[in-house]
Structure formats: structure tokens, C-alpha cells
N, C-alpha and C positions, 0 to 999 in steps of 0.2 A: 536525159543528160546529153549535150553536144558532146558529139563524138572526137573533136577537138581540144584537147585537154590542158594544154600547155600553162595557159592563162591564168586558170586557178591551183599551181602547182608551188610550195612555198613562198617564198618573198614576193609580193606583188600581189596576192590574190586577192580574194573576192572581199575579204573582213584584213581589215585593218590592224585588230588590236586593241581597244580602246583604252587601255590602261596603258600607253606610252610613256604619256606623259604623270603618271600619279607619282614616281619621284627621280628626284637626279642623282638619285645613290642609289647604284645598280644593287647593292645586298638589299637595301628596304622593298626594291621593286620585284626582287626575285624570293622576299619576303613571303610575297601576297602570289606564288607561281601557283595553286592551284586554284586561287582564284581568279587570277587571270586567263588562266588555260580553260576553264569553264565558260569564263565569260566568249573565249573567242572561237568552244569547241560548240557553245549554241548557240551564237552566232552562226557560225557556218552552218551548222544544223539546219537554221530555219534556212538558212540563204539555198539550200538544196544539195550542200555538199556533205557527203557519203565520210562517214568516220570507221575506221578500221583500228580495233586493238592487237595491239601487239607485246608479245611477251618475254622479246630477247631480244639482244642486239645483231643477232644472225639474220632476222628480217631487214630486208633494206628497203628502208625507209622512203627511198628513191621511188619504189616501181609503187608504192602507193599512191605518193606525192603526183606520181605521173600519170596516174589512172584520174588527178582531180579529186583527191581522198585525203583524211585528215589522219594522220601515224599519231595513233597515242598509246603509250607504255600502261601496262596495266599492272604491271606486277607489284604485288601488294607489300609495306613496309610496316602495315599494324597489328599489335596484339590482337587490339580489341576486337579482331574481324574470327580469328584463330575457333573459339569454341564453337561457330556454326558450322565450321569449314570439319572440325575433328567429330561432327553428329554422319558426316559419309566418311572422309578420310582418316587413315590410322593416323595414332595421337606423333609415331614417331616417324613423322617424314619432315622435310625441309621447313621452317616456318615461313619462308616467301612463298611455297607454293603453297600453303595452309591459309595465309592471308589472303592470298590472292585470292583461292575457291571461295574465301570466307563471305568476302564482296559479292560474288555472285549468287554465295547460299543465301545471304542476306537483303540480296539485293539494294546493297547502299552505296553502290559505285556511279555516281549520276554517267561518267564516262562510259561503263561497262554500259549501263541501260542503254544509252545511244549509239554504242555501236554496233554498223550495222554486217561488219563482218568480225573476226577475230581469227589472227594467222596465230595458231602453232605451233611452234617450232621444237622438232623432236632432240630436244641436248638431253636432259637427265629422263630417267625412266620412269619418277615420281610426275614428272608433270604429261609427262605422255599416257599414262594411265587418269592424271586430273581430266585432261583434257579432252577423254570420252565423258566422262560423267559432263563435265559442262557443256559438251556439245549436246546434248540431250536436248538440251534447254537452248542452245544459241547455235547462229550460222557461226560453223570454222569452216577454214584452209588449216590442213595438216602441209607443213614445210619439213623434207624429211630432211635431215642432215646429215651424212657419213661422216664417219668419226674416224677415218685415216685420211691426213692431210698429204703423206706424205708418195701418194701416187696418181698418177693422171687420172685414170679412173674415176677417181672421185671425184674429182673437180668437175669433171665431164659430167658426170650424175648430178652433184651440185647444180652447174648450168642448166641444165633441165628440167630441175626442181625451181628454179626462176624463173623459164618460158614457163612454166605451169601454173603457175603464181601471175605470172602476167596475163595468163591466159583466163584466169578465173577470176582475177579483179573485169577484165574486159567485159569477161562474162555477167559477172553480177553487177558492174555500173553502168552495162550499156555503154560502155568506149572503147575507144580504137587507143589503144598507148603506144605512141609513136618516139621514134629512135630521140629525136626532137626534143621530147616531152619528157625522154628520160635524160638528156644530156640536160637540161633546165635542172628539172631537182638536184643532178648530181653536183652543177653551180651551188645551189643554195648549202648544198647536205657538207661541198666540201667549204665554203665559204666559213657556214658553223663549228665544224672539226677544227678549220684553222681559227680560226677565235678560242676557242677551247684549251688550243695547243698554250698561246700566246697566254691565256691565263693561267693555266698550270706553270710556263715559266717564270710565271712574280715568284715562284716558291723555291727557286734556286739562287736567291739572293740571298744573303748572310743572315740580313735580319730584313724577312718578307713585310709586304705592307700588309695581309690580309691576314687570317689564320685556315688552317685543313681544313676546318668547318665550316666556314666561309666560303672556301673556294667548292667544297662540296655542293652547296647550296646555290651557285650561277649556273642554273639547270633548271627546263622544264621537259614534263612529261610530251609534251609538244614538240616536235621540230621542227622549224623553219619558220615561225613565228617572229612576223617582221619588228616588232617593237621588241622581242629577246635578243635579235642580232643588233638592234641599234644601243642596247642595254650593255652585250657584249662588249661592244665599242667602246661604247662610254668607259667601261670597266678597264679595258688596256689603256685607253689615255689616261684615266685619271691614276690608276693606281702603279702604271711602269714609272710615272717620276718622283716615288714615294717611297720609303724606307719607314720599315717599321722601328719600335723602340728596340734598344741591343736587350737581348733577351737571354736566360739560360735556359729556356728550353732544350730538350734534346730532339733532335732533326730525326723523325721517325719515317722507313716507307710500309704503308701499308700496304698489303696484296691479300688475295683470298677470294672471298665471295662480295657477292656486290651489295652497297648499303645504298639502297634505295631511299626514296624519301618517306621520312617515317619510322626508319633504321638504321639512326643514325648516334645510335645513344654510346657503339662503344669510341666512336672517332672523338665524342663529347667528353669521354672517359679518358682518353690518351689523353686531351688537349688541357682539362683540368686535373691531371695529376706531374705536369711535369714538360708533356712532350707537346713535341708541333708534328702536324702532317705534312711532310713536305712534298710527299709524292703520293698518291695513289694509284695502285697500278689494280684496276679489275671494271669490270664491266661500266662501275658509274665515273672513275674516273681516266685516266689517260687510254686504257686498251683500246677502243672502239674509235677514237680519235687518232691516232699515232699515225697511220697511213690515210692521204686522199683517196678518191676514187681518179681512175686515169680518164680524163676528157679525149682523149683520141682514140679511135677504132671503133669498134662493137662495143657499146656502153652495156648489153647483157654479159658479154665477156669480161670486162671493165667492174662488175660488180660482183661479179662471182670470183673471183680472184681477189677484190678487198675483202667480202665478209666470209668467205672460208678461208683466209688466212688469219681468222682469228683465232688466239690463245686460250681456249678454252682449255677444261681440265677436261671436258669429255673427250679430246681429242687425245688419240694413242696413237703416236709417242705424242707429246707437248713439249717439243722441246724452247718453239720458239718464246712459252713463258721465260725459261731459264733465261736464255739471251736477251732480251728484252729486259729482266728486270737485270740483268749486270750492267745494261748500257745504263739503266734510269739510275743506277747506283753511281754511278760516273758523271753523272749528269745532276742528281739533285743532294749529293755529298750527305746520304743519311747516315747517322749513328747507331740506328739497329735496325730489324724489319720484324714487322707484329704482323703476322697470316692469322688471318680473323677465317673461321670454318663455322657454318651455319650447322646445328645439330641435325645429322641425318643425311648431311651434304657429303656422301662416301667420295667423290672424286677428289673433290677438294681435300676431303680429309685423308685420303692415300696421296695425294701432290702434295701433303707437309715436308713429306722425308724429304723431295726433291729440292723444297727450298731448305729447310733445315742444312741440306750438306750444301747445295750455295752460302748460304750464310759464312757456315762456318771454313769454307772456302773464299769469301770477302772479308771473314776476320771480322764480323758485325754480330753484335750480341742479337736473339733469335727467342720469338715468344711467339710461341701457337696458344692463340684463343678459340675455343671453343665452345659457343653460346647458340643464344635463339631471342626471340624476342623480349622476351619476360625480365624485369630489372631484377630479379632476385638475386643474381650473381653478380650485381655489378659491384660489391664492396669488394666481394673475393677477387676480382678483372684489376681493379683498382690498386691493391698491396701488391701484385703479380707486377701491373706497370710500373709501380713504384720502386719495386725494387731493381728491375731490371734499369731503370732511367739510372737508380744510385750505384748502378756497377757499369755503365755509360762514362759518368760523370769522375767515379774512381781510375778510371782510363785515363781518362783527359789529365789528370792529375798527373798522374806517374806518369804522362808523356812528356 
């Protein structure tokens, strides 16, 4: 591979897309996102470009992009993958990292099979333990992460957990990733962020055009995908001068762990008993997008200061969740907040209390869910949302 990378580094590169044009309503086209993401990740495949999976949003996506590499999320959102994945791993650990291993016990992740590195990034201790077993079998990059945001030190460690990361895509693709190469991706990385942002804000209209579910689903496992950003577009022009029907919904935010694609059944749960999404604050939706990367200076400096200042629950203290969702509460006018906690997920599930007393500190009625993949409990999720929405709507009354 040319040692000059820039060229084939998001928007502009080597594969086009080919599904652009299959429709002019951005939900049917991000309908069909893992078929499209397939079509343009073996595309690039044959074209001779290098696929790297990745398994959190603490990888930046940039220094792949910049190596001439394709950033695809692997983290798994299915049942169905769970029982191969619980023949090595205990039955009770997270089901995202259950599905995920599942794909690879089963080898039915056409993604997984092609790629030819995988960064793991060390946040919970469940996947850091996954993540030897699968390396048995596949090339990793371990990414370590320190889990105190709140001293230089770590940041400094951080930054050097990226030259090393850069050092070893260099390594494994035969390129040179130039300061250049990194400033490009981070055009594209923050171009996408800012589209992201702008569709999350249809949801702070009275009555949105879209629904949570919806706007969940204008996402691919892919970044920088030229026909997604033009999709994007399409998506704020058409739907900013639109107004949905006046609705009684109640304006819910959610936060907690992140519903990946595939895992999307309890946001399906709010929306058909009552409620609407109007914010989500966690990994799949606003978190990871809320800050650009800065285009001036050391772009390694530059990216290690956007993605360890993320809000993770691994992070001790976390305060900056707290802040952050009081501003989105100011900002997307919800009537309650539902913390969804994946069974097994200990950080999350010790960070309830902290939203729990936010909550009841914003005066917003407060429902911890705690599930996994399996619909068994969604009738039980369902009378829980229900009622909370009718002591919502008892509110509004007596106001």
C-alpha cells in the first residue's frame, strides 16, 4: 500500500457507495444500512483497502481513516448470536459483549471475517477478558484507557496510547499517517458529528417530524461513508421544515447503555406505549457527537482530548454525565428520564443512583430498566412505562 494515505481516507475515497441513489428518504435508505455497509466494506476489500473493527467509541476513528483503513463497529445487538458466545463466556456478563463474542464463535459476522485488524479498547473488565479469548483467533490492538479523567497524567498516557495505535496501524498497513492525513479524517469525522448534532435537534421541536426510533436508525456501522453524509443532508433539509402531528406523547430522555443496532426493542417499547424519544444521551446517540475534534494544533493532541473526554460510566468520578444530561434536559424539554442498564453492566448499574438523584433534583419522574437481549420482559418494561407516562400526564393535569 502507498505510503500516502490521505486519498483513500473518508469522503472522497476509493468506493463510492453504490447504494446513493436506491432512495430519497433518508429512513428507507438507512433502512437497508447493513446492506449497504457490506456492499461498500467489500467493495473496499477487493479495492485493497485494509478493514479494522472496532468496539467503542473511545477508538478514533480518525487515526484508522488515516492510516487508508475502513472503522467498522462490531459490537453486537443480537440474541440470536448469545448461546455460542455463553459455550466460552459466563451466562451472566453483559449481553453486548455476549453477542458480540457470539459472531465471532460463530463466525457469522461477514464484517468480523474481513477484518483485518480489531482495536480493543479496555473500558469494562467483561470485554477485556472477551478480548483475549478472541484474540486467539484474530489480529488485536489492545487500546488501554485510564479510567481518571480528571488528572493530566492520564491524558498524557492516553496520548500515547494513540501514537501507539498509530504506530501499529503504520505497522500493519505499511503506511506512513501523516499529521495531513489525520487533519482530513478529522474534516470528515467532524463534518458527520455535525450532521448528527443537527438531526438530534428536529427532536426539540414540540411536535418532532421524526420519532426516537427513527432518528436512532440514521446511523451506520461505517463512518464516513460518502452517500451516508449526503443521506445526512438530505435528512436536515427535508425534515427541519417539517412538523410532526400534535401528539400526547410524553417527551422522554433516555440515557444508560448504548442500543446498538439490533437492540433496539426497549426504545420500540417507550415509543409504542405512550412515549417519544426526544433525546438520547449514550454511546449511540448524542455522547460521541456533542464535541468536534479541534482542527488547529497537534491533531494527536487534538484527538486525545475529544475521546477521553468522554462520559463513560467507567470513568471515576463521571461527573461530566451529570452535567451534560442537565444541559440536554434544558435543551430537549423531557418529561421523565428511563436509564436502560444492560444485565451485568455493574458501572452503569452503580451510575443509576447518580441519575436517580439528578432526576429527582430536575423534578422529572425516573424509571431504571434493567434487561438484556431476550423479549421475555418486555410485557413487564411495558406496564412499568405505562404507568410512569400516566403519573407524567397526572402532572400536566394538576399544572
Amino acid at each position: 500500500m502507498s505510503s500516502e494515505c490521505c486519498s483513500s481516507a473518508g469522503a472522497g475515497s476509493c468506493c463510492s457507495g453504490g447504494s446513493s441513489s436506491a432512495s430519497s428518504c433518508p429512513i428507507t435508505y438507512f433502512e437497508g444500512m447493513i446492506g449497504n455497509c457490506l456492499e461498500y466494506a467489500t467493495a473496499a476489500k477487493k479495492s485493497g483497502k485494509p478493514i479494522v473493527g472496532i468496539m467503542c467509541e473511545y477508538t478514533p476513528r480518525e487515526l484508522i481513516m488515516a492510516a487508508g483503513a475502513l472503522p467498522v463497529c462490531l459490537c453486537g445487538g443480537s440474541a440470536d448470536t448469545i448461546p455460542a458466545a455463553e459455550e466460552s463466556l459466563p451466562t451472566n456478563l453483559c449481553p453486548l459483549i455476549k453477542s458480540t463474542f457470539g459472531y465471532h464463535a460463530a463466525n457469522s459476522n461477514p464484517f468480523l471475517a474481513m477484518a483485518d485488524l480489531i482495536v480493543g479498547e479496555t473500558t469494562c473488565d467483561g470485554k477485556k477478558k472477551m478480548y483475549e479469548l478472541m484474540g486467539m483467533a484474530r489480529k488485536m490492538h489492545i487500546l488501554e484507557l485510564p479510567h481518571r479523567q480528571d488528572c493530566p497524567e492520564a491524558l498524557a498516557y492516553w496520548r500515547a496510547e494513540l501514537v501507539r495505535l498509530k504506530d501499529a496501524l503504520n505497522k500493519r498497513f505499511n503506511v506512513n499517517i501523516s499529521d495531513n492525513c489525520i487533519r482530513h479524517a478529522i474534516e470528515v469525522m467532524n463534518r458527520e458529528r455535525s450532521a448528527k448534532r443537527k438531526l438530534a435537534a428536529l427532536m426539540e421541536s414540540d411536535n418532532p417530524p421524526i420519532t426516537g426510533l427513527q432518528l436512532l436508525g440514521l446511523k451506520s456501522i461505517i463512518s464516513g461513508i460518502p452517500s451516508d453524509l449526503e443521506q445526512y443532508d438530505r435528512a436536515i433539509g427535508m425534515f427541519s421544515s417539517m412538523q410532526g402531528a400534535a401528539k400526547k406523547s410524553v417527551r422522554v430522555l433516555l440515557t444508560g447503555v448504548p442500543t446498538v443496532h439490533g437492540a433496539e426493542r426497549v426504545v420500540n417499547i417507550i415509543e409504542t406505549s405512550g412515549g417519544l424519544v426526544v433525546c438520547t444521551e449514550n454511546c449511540t446517540g448524542l455522547k460521541p457527537v456533542l464535541d468536534d475534534v479541534d482542527t488547529s494544533g497537534d491533531p494527536i493532541d487534538a484527538l486525545a482530548r475529544k475521546y477521553f473526554g468522554l462520559h463513560c460510566s467507567v470513568m471515576t468520578p463521571n461527573a461530566r454525565r451529570r452535567d451534560t444530561m442537565a444541559s440536554l434536559v434544558k435543551q430537549y424539554r423531557p418529561q421523565c428520564i428511563v436509564d436502560l442498564v444492560w444485565q451485568a453492566c455493574l458501572t452503569y448499574d452503580v451510575e443509576s443512583y447518580f441519575i436517580r438523584d439528578l432526576a429527582k433534583e430536575l423534578n422529572l419522574p425516573y424509571l431504571r430498566i434493567e434487561t438484556d437481549y431476550s423479549p421475555s420482559d418486555s410485557a413487564r418494561i411495558k406496564v412499568r412505562l405505562q404507568a410512569m407516562f400516566e403519573t407524567v400526564r397526572s402532572r400536566n393535569q394538576r399544572c
